[in-house]
C-alpha positions as CSV (number, residue, x, y, z in Angstrom):
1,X,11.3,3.7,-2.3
2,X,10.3,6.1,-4.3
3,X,7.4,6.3,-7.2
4,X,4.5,8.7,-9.0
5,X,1.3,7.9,-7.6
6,X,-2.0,8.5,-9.1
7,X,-4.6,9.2,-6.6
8,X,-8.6,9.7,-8.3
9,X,-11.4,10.3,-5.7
10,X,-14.0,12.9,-5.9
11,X,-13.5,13.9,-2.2
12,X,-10.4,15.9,-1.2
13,X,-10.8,14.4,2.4
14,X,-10.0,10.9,1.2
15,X,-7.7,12.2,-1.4
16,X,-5.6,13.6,1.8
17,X,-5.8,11.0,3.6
18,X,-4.7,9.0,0.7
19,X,-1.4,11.4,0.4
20,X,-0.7,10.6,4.2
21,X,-1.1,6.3,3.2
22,X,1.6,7.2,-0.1
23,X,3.7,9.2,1.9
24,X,3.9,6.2,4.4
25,X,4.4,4.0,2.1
26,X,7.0,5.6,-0.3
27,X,8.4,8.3,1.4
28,X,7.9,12.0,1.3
29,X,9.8,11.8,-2.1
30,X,6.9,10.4,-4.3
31,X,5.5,12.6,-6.9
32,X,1.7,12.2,-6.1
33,X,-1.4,13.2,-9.0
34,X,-4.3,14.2,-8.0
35,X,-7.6,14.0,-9.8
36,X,-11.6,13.7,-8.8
37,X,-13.1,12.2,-12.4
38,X,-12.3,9.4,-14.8
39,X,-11.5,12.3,-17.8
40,X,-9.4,13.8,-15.7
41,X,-7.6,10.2,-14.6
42,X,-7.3,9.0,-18.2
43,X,-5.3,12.3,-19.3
44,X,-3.1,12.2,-16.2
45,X,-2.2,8.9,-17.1
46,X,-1.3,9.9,-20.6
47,X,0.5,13.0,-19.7
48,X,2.4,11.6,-17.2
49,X,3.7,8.3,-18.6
50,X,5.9,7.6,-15.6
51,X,3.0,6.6,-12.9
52,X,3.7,3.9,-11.6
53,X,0.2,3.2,-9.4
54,X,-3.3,4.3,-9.7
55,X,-5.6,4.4,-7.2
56,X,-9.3,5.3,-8.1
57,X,-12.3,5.3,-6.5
58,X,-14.9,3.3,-8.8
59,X,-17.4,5.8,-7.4
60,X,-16.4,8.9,-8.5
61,X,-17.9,10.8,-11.6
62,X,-17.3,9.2,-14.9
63,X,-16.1,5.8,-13.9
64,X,-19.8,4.2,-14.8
65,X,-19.2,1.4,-12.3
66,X,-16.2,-0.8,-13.7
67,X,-16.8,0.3,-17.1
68,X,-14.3,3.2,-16.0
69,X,-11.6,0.6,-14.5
70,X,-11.7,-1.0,-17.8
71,X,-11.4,2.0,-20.0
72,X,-8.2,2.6,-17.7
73,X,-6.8,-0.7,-18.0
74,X,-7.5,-0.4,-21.9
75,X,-5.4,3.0,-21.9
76,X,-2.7,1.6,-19.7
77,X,-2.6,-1.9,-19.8
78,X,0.4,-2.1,-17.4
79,X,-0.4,0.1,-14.5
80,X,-1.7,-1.2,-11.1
81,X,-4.3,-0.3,-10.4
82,X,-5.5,-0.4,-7.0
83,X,-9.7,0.1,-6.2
84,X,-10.4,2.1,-3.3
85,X,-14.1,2.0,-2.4
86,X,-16.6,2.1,0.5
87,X,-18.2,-0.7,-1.2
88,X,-16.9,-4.3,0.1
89,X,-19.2,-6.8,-0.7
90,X,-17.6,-9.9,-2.1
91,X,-19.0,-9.2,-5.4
92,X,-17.9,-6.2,-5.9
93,X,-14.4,-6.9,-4.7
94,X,-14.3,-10.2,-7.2
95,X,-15.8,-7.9,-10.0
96,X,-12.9,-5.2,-9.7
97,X,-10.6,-8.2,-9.7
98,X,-12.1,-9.6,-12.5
99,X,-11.7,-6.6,-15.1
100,X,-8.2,-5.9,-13.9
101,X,-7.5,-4.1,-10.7
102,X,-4.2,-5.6,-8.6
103,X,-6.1,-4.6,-5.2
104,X,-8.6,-3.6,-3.3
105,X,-8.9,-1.7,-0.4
106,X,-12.1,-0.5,1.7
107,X,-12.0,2.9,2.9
108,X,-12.7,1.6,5.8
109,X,-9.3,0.2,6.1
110,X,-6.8,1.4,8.4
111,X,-3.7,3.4,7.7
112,X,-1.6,0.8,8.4
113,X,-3.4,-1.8,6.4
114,X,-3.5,0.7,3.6
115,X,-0.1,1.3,3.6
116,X,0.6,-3.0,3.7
117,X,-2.0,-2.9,0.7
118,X,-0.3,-0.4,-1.1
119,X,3.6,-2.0,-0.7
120,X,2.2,-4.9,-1.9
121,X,0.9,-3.9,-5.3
122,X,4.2,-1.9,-6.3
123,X,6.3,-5.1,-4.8
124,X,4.4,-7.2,-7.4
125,X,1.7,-8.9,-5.4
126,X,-2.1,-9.4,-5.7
127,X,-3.6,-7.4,-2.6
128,X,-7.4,-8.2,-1.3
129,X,-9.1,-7.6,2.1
130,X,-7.6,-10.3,4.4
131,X,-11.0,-12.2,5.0
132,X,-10.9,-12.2,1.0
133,X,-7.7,-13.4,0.7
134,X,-8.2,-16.0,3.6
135,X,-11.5,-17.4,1.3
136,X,-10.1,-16.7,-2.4
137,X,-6.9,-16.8,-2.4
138,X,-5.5,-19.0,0.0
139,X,-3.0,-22.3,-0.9
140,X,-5.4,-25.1,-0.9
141,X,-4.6,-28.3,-0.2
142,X,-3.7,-31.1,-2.7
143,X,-7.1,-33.0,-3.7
144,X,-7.6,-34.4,-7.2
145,X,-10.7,-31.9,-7.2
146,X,-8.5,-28.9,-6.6
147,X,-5.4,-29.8,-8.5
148,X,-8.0,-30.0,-11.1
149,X,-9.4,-26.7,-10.5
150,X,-5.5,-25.6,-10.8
151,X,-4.8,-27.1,-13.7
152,X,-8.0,-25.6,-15.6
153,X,-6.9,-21.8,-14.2
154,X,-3.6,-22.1,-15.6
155,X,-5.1,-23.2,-19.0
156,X,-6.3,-19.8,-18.9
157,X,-2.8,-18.4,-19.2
158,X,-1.6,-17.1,-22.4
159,X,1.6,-17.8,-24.0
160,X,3.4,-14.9,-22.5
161,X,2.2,-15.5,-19.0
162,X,3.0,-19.2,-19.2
163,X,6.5,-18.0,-20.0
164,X,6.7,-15.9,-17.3
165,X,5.4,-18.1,-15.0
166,X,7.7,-20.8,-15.6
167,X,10.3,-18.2,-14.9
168,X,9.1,-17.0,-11.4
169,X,8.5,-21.0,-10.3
170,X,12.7,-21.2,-11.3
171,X,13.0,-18.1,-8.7
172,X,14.0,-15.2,-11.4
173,X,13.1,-11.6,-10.5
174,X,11.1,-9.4,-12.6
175,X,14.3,-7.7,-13.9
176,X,16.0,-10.9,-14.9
177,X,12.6,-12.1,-16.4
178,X,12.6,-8.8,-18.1
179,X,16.1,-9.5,-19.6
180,X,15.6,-13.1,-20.5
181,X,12.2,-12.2,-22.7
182,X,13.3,-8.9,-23.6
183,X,10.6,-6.6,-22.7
184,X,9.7,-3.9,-20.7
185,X,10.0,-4.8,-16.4
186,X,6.6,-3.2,-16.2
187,X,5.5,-5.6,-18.9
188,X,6.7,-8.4,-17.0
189,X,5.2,-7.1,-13.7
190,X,1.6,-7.0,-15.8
191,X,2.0,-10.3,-16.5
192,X,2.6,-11.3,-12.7
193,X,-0.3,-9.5,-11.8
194,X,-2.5,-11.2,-14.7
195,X,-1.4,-14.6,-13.1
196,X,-2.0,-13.8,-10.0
197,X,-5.6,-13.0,-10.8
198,X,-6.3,-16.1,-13.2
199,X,-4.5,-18.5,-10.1
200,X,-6.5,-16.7,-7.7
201,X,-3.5,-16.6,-5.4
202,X,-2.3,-13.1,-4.0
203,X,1.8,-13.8,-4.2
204,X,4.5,-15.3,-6.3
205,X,5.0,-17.5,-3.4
206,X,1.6,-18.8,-3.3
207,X,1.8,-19.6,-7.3
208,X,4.9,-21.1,-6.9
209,X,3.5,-23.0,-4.3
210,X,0.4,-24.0,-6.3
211,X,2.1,-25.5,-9.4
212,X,4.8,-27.5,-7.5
213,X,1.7,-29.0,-6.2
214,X,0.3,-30.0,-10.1
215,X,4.3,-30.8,-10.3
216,X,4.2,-33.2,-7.7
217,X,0.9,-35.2,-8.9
């Protein structure tokens, strides 16, 4: 697999090491863009309309905390973006999560687990620090208090992701979603991502999973 990565950290180190996780992930094939600022991260983006990631580092000059993830997302409202920071407290992690980022890994993080991080954002998927995803994300069970909790997430859900998610619960990819609706397969993968986030689950299986659930009641 092959795709145009946007890597933005103000260290060249990490921005190497970065190269070796894409090239792990992807293949030695992948067009990789470097950049150490948000500036210079925003006009990337817009020059080079085929990215299909972004990792940043909410650190680095310019980004203002999450302000800068959000001016991102505003810019490209359909590119994941995945936060790479040395910061892993729970709040930061649920902040970045909040304003629109599709993972988050800690620079601690292995290659390996970088590598499993980054595969999963491009196949679709919510990623998050396994002892996150184990307390946030997880399938719970099937009480009347969490079916509730379900019920008022998905209320959250605009039109278009409602649509979208009745889709992926029938088992349609995001190409034939794409089709069916008529819009752009990166569209449909935003709205997967979006759903992901407002469920608090980190797969299509798990939301699949979650609403047969409400289904079932």
């Amino acid at each position: 697999m092959e795709a145009t990565v946007l890597i933005a950290d103000d260290h060249p180190l990490f921005r190497e090491a970065m190269r070796l996780v894409v090239s792990s992930a992807l293949g030695e094939g992948s067009e990789i863009v470097e950049c150490e600022s948000l500036d210079a991260a925003l006009d990337a983006v817009r020059r080079n309309p085929n990215i299909e990631l972004a990792m940043i580092d909410i650190n680095m000059p310019g980004m203002d905390g999450l302000a800068g993830l959000a001016r991102l997302r505003q810019q490209a409202p359909t590119l994941p973006v995945i936060v790479v920071s040395a910061d892993e407290r729970h709040s930061t992690v649920e902040a970045a999560m909040s304003v629109g980022a599709s993972g988050f890994i800690p620079k601690s993080f292995s290659r390996d687990s970088m590598t499993e991080a980054v595969n999963a954002v491009l196949g679709g998927d919510i990623y998050l620090p396994p002892s996150l995803a184990d307390r946030d994300t997880g399938v719970p069970g099937s009480s009347p208090e969490q079916l509730q909790d379900l019920a008022s997430r998905l209320a959250l859900l605009t039109k278009q992701e409602r649509c979208v998610l009745d889709y992926i619960v029938g088992g349609k990819s995001n190409k034939v979603v794409a089709i069916e609706l008529n819009i752009a397969e990166s569209t449909v993968k935003a709205h997967v991502s979006a759903i992901l986030r407002k469920l608090k689950v980190s797969s299509r299986t798990q939301a699949v999973i979650k609403v047969g659930a409400l289904l079932r009641m």
